[in-house]
TORKOL-4160 file (C-alpha; in steps of 0.2 Angstrom, whole numbers, padded with zeros to 4 digits, m for minus):
389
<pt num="1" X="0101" Y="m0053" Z="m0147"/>
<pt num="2" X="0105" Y="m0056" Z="m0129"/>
<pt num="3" X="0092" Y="m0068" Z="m0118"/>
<pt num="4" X="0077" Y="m0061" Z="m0108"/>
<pt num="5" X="0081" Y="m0058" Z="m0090"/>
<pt num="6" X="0069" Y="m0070" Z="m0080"/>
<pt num="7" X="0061" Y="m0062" Z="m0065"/>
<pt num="8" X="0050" Y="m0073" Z="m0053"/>
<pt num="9" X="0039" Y="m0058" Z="m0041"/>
<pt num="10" X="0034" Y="m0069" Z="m0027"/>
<pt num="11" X="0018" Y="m0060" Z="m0016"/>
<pt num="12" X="0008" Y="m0069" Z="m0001"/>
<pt num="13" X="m0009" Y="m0061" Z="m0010"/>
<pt num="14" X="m0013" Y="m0050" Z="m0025"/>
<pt num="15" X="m0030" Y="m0042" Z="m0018"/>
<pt num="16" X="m0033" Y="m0023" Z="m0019"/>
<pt num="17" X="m0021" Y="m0017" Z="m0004"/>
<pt num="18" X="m0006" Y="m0005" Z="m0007"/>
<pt num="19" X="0008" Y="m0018" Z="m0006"/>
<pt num="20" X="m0002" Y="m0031" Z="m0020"/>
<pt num="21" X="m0004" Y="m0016" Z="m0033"/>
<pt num="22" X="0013" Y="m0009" Z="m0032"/>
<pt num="23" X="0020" Y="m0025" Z="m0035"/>
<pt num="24" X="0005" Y="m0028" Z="m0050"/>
<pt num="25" X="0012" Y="m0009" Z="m0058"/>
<pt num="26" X="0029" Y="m0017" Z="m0057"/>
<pt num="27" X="0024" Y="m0033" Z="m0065"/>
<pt num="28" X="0013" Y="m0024" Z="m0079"/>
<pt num="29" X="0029" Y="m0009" Z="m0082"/>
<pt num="30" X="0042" Y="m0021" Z="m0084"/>
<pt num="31" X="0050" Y="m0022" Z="m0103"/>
<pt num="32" X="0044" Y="m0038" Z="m0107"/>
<pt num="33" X="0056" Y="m0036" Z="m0122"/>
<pt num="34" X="0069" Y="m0037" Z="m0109"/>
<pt num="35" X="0062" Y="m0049" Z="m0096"/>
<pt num="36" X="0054" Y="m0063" Z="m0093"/>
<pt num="37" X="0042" Y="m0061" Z="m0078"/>
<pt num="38" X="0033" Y="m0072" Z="m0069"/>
<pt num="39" X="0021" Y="m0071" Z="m0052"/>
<pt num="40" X="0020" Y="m0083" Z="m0039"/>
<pt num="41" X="0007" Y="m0080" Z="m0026"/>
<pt num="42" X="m0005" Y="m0084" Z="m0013"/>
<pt num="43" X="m0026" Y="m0087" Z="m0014"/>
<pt num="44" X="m0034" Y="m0070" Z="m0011"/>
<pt num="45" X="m0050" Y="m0070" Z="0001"/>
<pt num="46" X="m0062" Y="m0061" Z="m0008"/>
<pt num="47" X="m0063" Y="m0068" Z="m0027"/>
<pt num="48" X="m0070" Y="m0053" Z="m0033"/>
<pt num="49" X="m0052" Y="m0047" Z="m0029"/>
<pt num="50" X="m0042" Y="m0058" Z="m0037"/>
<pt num="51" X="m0033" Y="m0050" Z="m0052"/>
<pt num="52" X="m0027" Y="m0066" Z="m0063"/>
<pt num="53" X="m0033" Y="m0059" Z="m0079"/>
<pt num="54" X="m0026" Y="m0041" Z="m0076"/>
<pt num="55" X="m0008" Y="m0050" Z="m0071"/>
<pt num="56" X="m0011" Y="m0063" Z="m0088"/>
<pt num="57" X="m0015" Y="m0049" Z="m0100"/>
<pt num="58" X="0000" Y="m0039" Z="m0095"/>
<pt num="59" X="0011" Y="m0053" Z="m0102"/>
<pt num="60" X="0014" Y="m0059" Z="m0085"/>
<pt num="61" X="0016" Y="m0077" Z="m0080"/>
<pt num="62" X="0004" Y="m0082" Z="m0066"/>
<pt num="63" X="0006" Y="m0096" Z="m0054"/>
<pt num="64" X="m0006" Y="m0098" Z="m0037"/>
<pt num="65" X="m0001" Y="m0107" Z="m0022"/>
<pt num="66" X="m0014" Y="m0111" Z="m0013"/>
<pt num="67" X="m0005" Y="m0115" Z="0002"/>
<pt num="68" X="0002" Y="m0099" Z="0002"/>
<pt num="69" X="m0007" Y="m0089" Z="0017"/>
<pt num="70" X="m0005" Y="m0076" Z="0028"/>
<pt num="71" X="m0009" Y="m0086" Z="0045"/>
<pt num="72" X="0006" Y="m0098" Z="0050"/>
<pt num="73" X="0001" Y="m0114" Z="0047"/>
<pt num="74" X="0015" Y="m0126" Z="0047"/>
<pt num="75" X="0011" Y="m0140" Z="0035"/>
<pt num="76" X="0005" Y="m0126" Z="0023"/>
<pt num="77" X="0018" Y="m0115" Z="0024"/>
<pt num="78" X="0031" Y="m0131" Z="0023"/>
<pt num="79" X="0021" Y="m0138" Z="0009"/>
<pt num="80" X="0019" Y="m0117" Z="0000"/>
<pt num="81" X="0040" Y="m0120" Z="0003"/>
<pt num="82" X="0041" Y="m0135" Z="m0008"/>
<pt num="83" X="0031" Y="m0130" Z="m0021"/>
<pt num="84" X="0041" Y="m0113" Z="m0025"/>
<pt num="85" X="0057" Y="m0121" Z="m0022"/>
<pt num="86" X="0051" Y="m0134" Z="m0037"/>
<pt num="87" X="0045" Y="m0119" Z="m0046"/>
<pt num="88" X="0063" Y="m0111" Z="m0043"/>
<pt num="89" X="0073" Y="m0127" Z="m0047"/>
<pt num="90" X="0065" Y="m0129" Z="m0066"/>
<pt num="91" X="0064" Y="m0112" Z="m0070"/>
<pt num="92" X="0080" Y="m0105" Z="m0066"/>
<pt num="93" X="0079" Y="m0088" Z="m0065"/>
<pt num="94" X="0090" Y="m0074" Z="m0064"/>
<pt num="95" X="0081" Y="m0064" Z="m0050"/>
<pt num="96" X="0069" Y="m0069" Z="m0037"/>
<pt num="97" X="0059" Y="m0053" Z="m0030"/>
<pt num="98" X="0049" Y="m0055" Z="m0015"/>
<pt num="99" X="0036" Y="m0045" Z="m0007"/>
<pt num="100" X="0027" Y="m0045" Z="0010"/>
<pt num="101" X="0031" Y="m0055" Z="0025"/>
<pt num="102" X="0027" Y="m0072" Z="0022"/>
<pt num="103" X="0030" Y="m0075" Z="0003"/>
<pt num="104" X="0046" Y="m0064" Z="0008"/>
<pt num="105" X="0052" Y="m0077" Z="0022"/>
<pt num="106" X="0047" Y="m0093" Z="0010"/>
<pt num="107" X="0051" Y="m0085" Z="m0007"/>
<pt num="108" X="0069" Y="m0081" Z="0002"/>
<pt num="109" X="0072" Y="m0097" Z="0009"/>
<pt num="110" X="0065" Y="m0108" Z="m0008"/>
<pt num="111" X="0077" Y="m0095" Z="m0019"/>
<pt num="112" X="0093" Y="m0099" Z="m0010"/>
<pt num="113" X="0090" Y="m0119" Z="m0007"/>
<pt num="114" X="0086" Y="m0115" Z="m0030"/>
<pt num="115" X="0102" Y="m0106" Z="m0032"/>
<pt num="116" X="0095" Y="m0091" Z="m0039"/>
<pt num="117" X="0108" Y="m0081" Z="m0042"/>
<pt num="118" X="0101" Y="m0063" Z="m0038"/>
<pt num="119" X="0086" Y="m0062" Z="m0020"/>
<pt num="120" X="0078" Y="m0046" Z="m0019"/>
<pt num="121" X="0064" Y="m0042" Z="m0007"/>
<pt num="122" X="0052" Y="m0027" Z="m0002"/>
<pt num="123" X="0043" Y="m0028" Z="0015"/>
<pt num="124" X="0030" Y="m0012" Z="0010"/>
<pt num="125" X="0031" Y="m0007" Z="0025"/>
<pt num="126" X="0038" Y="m0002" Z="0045"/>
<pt num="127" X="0033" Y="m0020" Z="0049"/>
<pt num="128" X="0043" Y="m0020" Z="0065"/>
<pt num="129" X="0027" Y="m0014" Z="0074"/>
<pt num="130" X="0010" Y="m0011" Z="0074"/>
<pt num="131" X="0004" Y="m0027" Z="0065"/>
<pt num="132" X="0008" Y="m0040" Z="0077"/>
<pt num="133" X="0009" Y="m0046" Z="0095"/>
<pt num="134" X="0026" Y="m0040" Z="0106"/>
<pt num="135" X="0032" Y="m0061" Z="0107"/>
<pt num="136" X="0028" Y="m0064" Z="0087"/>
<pt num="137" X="0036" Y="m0047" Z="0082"/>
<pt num="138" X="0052" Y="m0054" Z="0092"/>
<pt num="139" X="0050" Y="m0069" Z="0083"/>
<pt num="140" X="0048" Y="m0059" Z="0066"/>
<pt num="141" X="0064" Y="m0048" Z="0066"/>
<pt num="142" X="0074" Y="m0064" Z="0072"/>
<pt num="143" X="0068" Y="m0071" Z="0057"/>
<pt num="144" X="0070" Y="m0055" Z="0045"/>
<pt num="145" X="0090" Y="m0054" Z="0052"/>
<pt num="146" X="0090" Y="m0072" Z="0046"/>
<pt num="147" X="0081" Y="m0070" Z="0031"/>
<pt num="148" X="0093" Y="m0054" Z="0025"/>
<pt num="149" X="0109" Y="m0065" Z="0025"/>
<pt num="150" X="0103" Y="m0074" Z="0011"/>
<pt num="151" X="0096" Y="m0057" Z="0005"/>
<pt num="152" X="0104" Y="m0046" Z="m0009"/>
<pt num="153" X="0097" Y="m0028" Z="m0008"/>
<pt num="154" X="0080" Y="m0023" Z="0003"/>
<pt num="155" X="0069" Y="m0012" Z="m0007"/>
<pt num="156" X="0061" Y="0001" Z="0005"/>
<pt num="157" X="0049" Y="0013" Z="0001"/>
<pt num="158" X="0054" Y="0026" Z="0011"/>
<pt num="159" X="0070" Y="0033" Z="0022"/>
<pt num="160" X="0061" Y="0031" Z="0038"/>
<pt num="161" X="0058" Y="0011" Z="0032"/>
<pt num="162" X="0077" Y="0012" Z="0030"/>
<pt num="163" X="0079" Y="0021" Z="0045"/>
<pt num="164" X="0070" Y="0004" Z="0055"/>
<pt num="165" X="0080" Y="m0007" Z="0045"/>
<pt num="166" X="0095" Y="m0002" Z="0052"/>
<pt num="167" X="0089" Y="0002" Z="0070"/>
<pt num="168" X="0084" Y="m0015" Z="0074"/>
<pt num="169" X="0100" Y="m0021" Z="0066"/>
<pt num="170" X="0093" Y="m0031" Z="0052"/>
<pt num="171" X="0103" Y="m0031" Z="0039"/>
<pt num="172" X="0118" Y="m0018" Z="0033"/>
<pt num="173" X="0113" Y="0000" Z="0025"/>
<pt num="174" X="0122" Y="m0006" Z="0007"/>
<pt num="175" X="0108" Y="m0021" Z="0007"/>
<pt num="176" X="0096" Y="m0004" Z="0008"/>
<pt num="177" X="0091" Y="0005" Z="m0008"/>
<pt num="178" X="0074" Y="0015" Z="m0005"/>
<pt num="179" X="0061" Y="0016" Z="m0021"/>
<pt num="180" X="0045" Y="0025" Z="m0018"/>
<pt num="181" X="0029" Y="0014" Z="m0022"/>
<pt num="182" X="0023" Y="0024" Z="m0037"/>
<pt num="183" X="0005" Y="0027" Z="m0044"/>
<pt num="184" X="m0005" Y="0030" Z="m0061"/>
<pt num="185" X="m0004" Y="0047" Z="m0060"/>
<pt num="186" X="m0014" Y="0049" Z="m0073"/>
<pt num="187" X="m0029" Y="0042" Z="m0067"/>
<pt num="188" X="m0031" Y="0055" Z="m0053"/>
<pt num="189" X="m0024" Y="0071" Z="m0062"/>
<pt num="190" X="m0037" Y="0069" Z="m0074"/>
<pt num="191" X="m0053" Y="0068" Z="m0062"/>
<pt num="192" X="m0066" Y="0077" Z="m0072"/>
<pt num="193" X="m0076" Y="0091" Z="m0060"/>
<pt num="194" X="m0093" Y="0085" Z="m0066"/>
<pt num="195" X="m0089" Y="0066" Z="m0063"/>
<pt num="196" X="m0088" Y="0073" Z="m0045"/>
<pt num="197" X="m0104" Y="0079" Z="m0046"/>
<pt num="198" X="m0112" Y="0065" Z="m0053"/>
<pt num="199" X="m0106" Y="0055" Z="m0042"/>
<pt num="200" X="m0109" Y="0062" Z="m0025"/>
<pt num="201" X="m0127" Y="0061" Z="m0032"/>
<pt num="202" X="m0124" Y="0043" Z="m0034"/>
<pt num="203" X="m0119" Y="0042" Z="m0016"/>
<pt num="204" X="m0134" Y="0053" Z="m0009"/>
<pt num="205" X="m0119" Y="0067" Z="m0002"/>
<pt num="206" X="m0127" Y="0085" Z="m0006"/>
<pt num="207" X="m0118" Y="0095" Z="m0018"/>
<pt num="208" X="m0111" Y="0109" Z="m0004"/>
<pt num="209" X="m0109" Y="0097" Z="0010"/>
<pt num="210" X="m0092" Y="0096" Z="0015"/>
<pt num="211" X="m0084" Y="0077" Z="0013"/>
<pt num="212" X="m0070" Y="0069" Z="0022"/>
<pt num="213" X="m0065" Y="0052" Z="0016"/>
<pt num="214" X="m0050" Y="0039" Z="0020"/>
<pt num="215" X="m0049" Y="0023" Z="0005"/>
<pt num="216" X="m0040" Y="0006" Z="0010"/>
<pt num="217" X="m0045" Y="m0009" Z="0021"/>
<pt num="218" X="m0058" Y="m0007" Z="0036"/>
<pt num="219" X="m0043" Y="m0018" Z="0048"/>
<pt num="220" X="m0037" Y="m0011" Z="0065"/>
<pt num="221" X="m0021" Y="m0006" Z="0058"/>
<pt num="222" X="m0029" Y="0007" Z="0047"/>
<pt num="223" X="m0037" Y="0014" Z="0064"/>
<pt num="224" X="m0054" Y="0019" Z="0055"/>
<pt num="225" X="m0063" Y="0017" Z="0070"/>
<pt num="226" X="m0054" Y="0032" Z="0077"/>
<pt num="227" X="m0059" Y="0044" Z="0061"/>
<pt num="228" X="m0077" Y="0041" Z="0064"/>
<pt num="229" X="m0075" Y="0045" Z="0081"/>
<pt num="230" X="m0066" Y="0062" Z="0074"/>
<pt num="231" X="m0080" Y="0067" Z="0062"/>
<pt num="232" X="m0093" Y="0061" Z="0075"/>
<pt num="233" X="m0087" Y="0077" Z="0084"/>
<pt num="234" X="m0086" Y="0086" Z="0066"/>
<pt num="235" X="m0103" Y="0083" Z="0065"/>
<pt num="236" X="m0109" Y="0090" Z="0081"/>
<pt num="237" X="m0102" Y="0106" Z="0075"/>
<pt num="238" X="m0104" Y="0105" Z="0055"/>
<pt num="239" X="m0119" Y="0094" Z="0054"/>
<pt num="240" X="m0121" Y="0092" Z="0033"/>
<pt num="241" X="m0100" Y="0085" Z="0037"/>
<pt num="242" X="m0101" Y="0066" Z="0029"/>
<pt num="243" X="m0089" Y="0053" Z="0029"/>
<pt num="244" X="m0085" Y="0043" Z="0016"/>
<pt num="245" X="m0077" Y="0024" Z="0019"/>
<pt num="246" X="m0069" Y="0018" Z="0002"/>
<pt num="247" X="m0063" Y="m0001" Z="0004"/>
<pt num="248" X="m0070" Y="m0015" Z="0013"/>
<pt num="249" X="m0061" Y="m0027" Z="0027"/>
<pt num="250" X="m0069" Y="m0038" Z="0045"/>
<pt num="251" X="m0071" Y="m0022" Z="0054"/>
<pt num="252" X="m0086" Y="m0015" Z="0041"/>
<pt num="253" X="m0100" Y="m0023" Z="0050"/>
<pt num="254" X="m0095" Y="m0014" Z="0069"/>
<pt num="255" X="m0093" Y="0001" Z="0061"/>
<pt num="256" X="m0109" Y="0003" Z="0053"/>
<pt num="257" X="m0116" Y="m0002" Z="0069"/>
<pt num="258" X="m0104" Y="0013" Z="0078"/>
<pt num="259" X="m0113" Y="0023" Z="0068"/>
<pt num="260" X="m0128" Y="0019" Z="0072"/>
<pt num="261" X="m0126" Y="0020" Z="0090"/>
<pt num="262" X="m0119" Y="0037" Z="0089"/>
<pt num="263" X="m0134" Y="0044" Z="0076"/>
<pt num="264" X="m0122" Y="0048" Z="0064"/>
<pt num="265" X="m0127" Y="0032" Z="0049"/>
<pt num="266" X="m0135" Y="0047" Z="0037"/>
<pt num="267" X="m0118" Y="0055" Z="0037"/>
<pt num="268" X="m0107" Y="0040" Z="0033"/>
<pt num="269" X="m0105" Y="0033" Z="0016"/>
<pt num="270" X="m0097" Y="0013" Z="0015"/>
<pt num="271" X="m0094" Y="0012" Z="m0005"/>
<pt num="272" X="m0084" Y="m0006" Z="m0002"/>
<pt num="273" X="m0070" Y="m0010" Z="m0014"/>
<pt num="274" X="m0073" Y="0000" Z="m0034"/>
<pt num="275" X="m0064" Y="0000" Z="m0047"/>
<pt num="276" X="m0065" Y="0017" Z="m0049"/>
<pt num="277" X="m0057" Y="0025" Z="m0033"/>
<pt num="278" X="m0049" Y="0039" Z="m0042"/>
<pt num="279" X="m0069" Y="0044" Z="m0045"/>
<pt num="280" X="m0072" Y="0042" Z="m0027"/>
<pt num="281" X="m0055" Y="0052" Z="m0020"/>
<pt num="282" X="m0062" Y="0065" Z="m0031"/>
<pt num="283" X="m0078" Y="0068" Z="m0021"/>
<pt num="284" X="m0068" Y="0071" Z="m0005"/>
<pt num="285" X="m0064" Y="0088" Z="0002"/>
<pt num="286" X="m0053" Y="0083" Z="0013"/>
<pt num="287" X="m0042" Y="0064" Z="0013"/>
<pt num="288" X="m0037" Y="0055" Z="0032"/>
<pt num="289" X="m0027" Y="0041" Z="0035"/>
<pt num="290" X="m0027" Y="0038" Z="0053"/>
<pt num="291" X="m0017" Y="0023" Z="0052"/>
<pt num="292" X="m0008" Y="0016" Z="0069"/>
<pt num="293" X="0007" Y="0010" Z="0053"/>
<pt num="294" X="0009" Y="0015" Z="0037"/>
<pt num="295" X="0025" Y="0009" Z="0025"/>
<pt num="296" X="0022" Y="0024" Z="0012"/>
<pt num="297" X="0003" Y="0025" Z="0010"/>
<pt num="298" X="0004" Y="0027" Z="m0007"/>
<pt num="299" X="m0018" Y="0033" Z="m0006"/>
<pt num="300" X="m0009" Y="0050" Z="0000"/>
<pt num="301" X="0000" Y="0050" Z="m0016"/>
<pt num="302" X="m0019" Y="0048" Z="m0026"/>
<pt num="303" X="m0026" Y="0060" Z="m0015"/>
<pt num="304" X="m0013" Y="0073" Z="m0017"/>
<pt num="305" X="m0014" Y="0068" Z="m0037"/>
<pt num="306" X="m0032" Y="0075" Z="m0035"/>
<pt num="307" X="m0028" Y="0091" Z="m0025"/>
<pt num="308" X="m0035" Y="0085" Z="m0008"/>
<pt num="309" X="m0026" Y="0091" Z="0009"/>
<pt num="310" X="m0021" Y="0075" Z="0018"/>
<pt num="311" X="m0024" Y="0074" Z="0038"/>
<pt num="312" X="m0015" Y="0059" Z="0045"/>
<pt num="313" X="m0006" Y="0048" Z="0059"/>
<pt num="314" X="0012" Y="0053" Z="0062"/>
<pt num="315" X="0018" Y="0036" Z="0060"/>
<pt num="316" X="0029" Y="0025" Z="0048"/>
<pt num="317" X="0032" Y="0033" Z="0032"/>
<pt num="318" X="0019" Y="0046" Z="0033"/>
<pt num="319" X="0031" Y="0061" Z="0039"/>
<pt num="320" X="0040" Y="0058" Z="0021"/>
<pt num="321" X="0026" Y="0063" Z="0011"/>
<pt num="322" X="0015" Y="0074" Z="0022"/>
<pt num="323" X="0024" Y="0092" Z="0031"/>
<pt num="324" X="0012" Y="0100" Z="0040"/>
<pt num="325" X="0006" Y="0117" Z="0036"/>
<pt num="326" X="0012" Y="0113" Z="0017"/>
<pt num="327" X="0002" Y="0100" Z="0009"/>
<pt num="328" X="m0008" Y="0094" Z="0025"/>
<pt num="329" X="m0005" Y="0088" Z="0043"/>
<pt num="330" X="0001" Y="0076" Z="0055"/>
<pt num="331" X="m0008" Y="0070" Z="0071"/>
<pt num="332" X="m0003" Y="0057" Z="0084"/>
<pt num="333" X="m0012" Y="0039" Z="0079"/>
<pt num="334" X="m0027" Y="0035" Z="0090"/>
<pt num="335" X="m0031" Y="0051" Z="0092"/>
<pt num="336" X="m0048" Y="0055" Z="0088"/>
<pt num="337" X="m0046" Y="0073" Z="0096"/>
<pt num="338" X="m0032" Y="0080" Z="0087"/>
<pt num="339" X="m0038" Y="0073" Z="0070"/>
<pt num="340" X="m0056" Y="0080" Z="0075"/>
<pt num="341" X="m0045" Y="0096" Z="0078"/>
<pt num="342" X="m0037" Y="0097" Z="0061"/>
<pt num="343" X="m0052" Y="0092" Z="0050"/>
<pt num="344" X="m0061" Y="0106" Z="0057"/>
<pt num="345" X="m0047" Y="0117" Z="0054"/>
<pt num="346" X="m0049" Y="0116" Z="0035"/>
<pt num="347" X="m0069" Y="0114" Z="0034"/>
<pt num="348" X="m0066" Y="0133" Z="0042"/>
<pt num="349" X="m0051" Y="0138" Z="0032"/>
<pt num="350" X="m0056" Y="0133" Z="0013"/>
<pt num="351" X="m0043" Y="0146" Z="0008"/>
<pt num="352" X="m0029" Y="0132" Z="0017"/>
<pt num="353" X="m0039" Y="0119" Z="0012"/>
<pt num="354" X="m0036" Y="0122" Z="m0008"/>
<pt num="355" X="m0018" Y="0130" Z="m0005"/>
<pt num="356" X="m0013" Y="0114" Z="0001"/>
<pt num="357" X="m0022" Y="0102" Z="m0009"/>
<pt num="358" X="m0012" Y="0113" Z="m0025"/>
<pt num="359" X="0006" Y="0111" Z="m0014"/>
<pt num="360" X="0003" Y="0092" Z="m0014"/>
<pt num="361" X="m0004" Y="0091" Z="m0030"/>
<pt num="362" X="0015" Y="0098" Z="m0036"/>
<pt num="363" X="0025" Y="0086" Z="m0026"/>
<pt num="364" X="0018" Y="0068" Z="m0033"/>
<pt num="365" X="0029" Y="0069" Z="m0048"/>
<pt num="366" X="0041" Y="0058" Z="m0041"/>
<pt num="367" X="0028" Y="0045" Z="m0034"/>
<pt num="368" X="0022" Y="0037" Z="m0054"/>
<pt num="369" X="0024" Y="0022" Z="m0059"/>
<pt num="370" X="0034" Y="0024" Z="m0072"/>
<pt num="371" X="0050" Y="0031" Z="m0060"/>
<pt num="372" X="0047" Y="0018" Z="m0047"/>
<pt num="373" X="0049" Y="0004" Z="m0064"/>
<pt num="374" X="0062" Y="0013" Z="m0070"/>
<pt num="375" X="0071" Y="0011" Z="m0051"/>
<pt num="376" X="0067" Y="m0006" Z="m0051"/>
<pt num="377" X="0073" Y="m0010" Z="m0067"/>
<pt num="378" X="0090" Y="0000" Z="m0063"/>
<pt num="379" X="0090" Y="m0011" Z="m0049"/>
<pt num="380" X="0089" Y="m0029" Z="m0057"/>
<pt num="381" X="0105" Y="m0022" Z="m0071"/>
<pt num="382" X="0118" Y="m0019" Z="m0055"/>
<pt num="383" X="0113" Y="m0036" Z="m0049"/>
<pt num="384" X="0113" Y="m0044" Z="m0065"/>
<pt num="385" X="0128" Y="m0036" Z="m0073"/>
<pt num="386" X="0140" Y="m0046" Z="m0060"/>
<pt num="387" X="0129" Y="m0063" Z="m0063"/>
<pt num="388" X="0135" Y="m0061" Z="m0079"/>
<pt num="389" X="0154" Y="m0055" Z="m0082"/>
């Protein structure tokens, strides 16, 4: 019997965002009859986030860093260096996969100086721009150019994520290989009618009212303040329209007083982070992501599982997964106008509204997580295959 493949995942944070529960279905999908998988990773700011017993019960391996942080912060992030790189050195594995910027820049670095013999790394995301200042994004693809010399293959999760790898000149296109972030699909396909009934009671949303809903963090990135400026001027013309905030982040408390100001905080629902969002998707009519950058936004993938028709910013991967007029549409970002525009659109046309919701409902087959594992662990074979001969 041949010896188990170790594989060290190395993430900045396991909390509830996109990027942390790809990685945690990749982790948990694994064939731990054929690997060996570990996870090294970073506090999380919101203990009721932290997901150690889910990573521990999957057969993973678990190890926080506590000086593993999103902020710069030298003697952290030289001290977060040294302790992966010791990690590395006595476990020897046969892969290293990093995700996210930081834990990608240290993981990298500490796997190289170890000797592993096989770096992989996946950004989740167009982080070229959007997320950081014009003198620390220079900064960061200067580092990312470094970084992908000492890189074997980049995992993006969408051609246009490709497509910016190459335009800035980071690294070359056979380094590139894309793998879509995948999903339970199951979870959402099988969202029971009267669930949704049950819980717009829960949530005090009348049974005919029409709801539009966006899920992930309340940070500027996602560009939430714009959709509530949107579905302020819904309101004004469909005034039993409610909007629904599923997640939680720093910007929840100046949006609840937005909505105050504007008379509009009995139409606007905040259900903070749940653990059953497939639940709350249902309830929606219609899904926004008015994101100022996305890498996949693997929530449209959830809310097309449910049948929902998707209106969101034409930015970052986006334009992969929604065409507009098929399975939803595509708006400029920061542009409460336009998104006001196409939201009324399908409140008016329900006809539209469920023809689309069905047309993205038959394209998330390729999104589960059981292809995206199956990618991933095609991956790790061509790279381990030559380790080995």
């Amino acid at each position: 019997m041949s010896p188990k493949t170790k594989v060290i995942h190395i993430i900045t944070r396991l909390d509830k965002g996109g990027s942390a529960e790809n990685t945690y279905l990749t982790l948990k999908g694994l064939d731990k009859s054929r690997y060996e998988v570990s996870l090294i990773a970073g506090p999380v700011e919101d203990p009721s986030q932290d997901r150690r017993n889910q990573i521990e019960e999957s057969g993973v391996r678990y190890m926080q860093i506590p000086q593993l942080r999103r902020n710069i912060n030298l003697f952290y992030d030289f001290t977060a260096l040294l302790k992966i790189y010791r990690f590395l050195k006595r476990e020897k594995p046969d892969i290293v996969h990093t995700h996210t910027s930081k834990a990608g820049l240290l993981g990298r670095l500490a796997a190289k100086l170890a000797g592993v013999p096989s770096i992989i790394h996946t950004p989740h995301g167009h982080v070229f721009f959007g997320y950081f200042g014009a003198l620390k994004t220079k900064m960061f693809i200067l580092f990312e150019k470094l970084a992908s010399r000492i890189t074997d293959k980049i995992v993006a999760l969408t051609p246009r994520e490709k497509a910016d790898y190459l335009s800035y000149k980071v690294t070359e296109e056979d380094k590139l290989v894309v793998i879509p972030s995948g999903i339970e699909l199951h979870k959402y396909q099988h969202a029971q009618r009267e669930e949704r009934s049950k819980l717009r009671k829960e949530l005090g949303i009348p049974e005919h009212s029409a709801v539009v809903g966006t899920a992930g963090r309340l940070v500027p990135v996602k560009g939430p303040e714009f959709l509530l400026q949107a579905v302020g001027y819904v309101i004004s013309e469909y005034p039993d329209t409610y909007l629904v905030f599923a997640g939680d982040g720093h910007l929840r408390k100046s949006l609840e007083k937005n909505a105050v100001d504007m008379d509009l905080a009995k139409n606007i629902v905040f259900t903070g982070w749940r653990d059953d969002m497939a639940r709350v998707l249902s309830v929606f009519d219609i899904f926004c992501l008015p994101s100022l950058n996305e890498g996949m936004g693997r929530v449209l993938v959830e809310a097309m599982a449910l049948g929902k028709p998707v209106v969101a910013s034409d930015v970052g991967g986006i334009p992969d997964l929604i065409i507009p007029g098929k399975n939803g549409f595509l708006v400029p970002p920061q542009n409460p106008g336009e998104l006001a525009k196409q939201i009324l659109f399908l409140i008016e046309n329900r006809e539209e509204r469920e023809k689309m919701g069905r047309a993205g409902k038959e394209m998330v087959s390729a999104f589960s997580d059981e292809v995206m594992v199956k990618k991933i662990a095609e991956l790790y074979e061509k790279l381990i295959k030559p380790n080995h001969s």
